[in-house]
ROKOL-52527 format. One line per 3 residues: for each residue x, y, z of N, C-alpha, C. Coordinates in steps of 0.02 Angstrom, whole numbers, padded with zeros to 5 digits. Layout:
X:Y:Z:X:Y:Z:X:Y:Z; ...;
REM end
This chain:
-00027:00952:-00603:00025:00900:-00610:00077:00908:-00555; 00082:00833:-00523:00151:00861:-00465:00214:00842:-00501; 00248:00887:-00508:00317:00867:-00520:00342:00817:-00504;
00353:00854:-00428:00406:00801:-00378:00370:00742:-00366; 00335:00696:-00379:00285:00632:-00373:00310:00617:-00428; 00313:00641:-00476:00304:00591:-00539:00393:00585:-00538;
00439:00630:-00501:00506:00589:-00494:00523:00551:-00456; 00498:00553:-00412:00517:00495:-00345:00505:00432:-00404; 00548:00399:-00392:00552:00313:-00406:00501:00268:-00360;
00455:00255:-00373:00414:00204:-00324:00438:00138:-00300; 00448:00108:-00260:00461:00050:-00239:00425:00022:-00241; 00442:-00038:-00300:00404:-00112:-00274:00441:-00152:-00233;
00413:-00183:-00196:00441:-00234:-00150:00420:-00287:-00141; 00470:-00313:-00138:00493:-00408:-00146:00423:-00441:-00100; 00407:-00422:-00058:00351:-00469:-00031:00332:-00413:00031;
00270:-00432:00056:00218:-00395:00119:00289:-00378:00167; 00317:-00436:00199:00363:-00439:00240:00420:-00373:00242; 00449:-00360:00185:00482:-00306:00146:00447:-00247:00150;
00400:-00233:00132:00334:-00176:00124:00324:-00173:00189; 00292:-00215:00257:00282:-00195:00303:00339:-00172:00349; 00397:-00191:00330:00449:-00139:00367:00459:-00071:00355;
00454:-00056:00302:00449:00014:00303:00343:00052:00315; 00308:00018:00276:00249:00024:00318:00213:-00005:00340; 00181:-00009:00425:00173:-00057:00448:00120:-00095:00436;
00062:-00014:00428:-00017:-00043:00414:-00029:-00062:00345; 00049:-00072:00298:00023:-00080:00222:00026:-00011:00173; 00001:-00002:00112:-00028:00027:00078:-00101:00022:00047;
-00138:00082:00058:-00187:00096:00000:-00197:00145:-00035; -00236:00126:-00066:-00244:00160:-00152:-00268:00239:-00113; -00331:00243:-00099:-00349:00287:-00071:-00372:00306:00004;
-00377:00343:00034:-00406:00353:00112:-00474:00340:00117; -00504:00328:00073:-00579:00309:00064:-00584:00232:00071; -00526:00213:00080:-00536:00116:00055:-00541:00089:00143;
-00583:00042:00134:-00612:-00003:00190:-00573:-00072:00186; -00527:-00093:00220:-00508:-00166:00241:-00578:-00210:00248; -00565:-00242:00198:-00615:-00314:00179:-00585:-00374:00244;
-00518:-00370:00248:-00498:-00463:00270:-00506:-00427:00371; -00487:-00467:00392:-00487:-00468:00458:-00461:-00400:00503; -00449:-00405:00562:-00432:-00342:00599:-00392:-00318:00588;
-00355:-00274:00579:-00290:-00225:00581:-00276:-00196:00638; -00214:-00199:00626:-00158:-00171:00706:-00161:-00099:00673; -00134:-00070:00608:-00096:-00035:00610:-00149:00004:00533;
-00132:00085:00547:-00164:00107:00482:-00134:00132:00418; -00156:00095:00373:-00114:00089:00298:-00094:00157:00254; -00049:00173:00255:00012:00213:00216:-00029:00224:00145;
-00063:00286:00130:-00103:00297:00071:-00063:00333:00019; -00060:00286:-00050:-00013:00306:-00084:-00038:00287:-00158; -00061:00296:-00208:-00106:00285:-00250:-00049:00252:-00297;
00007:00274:-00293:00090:00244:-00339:00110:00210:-00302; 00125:00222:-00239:00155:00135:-00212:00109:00094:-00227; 00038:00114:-00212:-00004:00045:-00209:00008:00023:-00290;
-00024:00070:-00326:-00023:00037:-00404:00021:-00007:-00405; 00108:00006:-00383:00172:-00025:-00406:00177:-00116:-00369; 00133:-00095:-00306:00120:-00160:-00268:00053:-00201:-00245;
00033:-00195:-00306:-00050:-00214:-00334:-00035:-00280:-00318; -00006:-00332:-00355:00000:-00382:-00343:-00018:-00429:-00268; 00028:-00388:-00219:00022:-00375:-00149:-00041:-00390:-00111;
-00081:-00348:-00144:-00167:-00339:-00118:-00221:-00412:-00139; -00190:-00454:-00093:-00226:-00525:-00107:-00289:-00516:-00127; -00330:-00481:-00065:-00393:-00477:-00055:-00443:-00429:-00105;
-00392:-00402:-00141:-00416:-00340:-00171:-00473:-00293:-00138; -00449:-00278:-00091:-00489:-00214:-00067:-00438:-00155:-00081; -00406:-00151:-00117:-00365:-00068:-00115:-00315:-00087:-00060;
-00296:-00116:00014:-00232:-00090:00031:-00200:-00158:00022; -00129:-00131:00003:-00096:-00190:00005:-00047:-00239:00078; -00056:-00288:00085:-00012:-00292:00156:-00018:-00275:00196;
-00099:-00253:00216:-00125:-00226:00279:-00109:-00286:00337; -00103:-00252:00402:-00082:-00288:00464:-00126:-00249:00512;
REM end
């Protein structure tokens, strides 16, 4: 069990736009996940609690959310 994870407060955020300022390539669930939609600039911020919190996010449902 991690402690310090389960206190951090997760951010959800208001929209991709919001989320990609602080990360650029997005979030995903895991480092195992493959971008389904088109090319990416940038590689996605793996976070299994941000992503959960910004599921919504993940149009495509491949696991990252707000990939760029």
């Amino acid at each position: 069990m991690h402690v310090a994870e389960a206190k951090t407060k997760v951010k959800v955020y208001k929209n991709c736009k919001e989320l990609n300022k602080v990360y650029k390539g997005g979030v995903a669930r895991s480092s195992k996940v493959k971008n389904k939609g088109g090319k990416t600039k940038y590689k996605p911020y793996v976070s299994k609690a941000l992503y959960d919190a910004n599921k919504k996010k993940d149009r495509d449902k491949d696991y990252i959310a707000c990939e760029r």
